[in-house]
C-alpha positions, 0 to 999 in steps of 0.5 A: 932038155930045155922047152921050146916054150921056156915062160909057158912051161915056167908058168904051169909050174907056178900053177902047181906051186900055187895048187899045192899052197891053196891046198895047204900041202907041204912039199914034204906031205905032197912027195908022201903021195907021190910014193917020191922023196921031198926032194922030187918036188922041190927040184920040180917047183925049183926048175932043176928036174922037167915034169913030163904030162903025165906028172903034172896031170897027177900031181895036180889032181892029187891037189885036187885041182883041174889040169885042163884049168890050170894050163889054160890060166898059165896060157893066159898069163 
């Protein structure tokens, strides 16, 4: 299923990959805390597997980051 807004969506990827990196996650450390195999995550950040809401708002509090924060800088971009 594609977006009606590819560049968005690929953005508030980007987003989670930075989180994770600020955070000092490993893919692998990150799947550990979803209870999913590292594979989930590197399918997500590399564009193959779609994130719904609900993913990306837990993922990105797991990396302690604010998601209402995190959308509006990938709006903005």
């Amino acid at each position: 299923m594609s977006s009606l807004f590819p560049d968005l969506y690929d953005r508030v990827l980007d987003e989670l990959v930075r989180a994770r990196q600020k955070a000092g996650v490993t893919q692998a450390v990150l799947a550990e805390k979803l209870g999913r195999p590292q594979s989930f995550v590197a399918k997500y950040e590399g564009k193959e597997r779609r994130l719904d809401v609900a993913e990306f708002v837990s993922i990105a509090r797991l990396l302690g980051a604010d998601p209402a924060k995190m959308l509006k800088r990938a709006k903005l971009e």
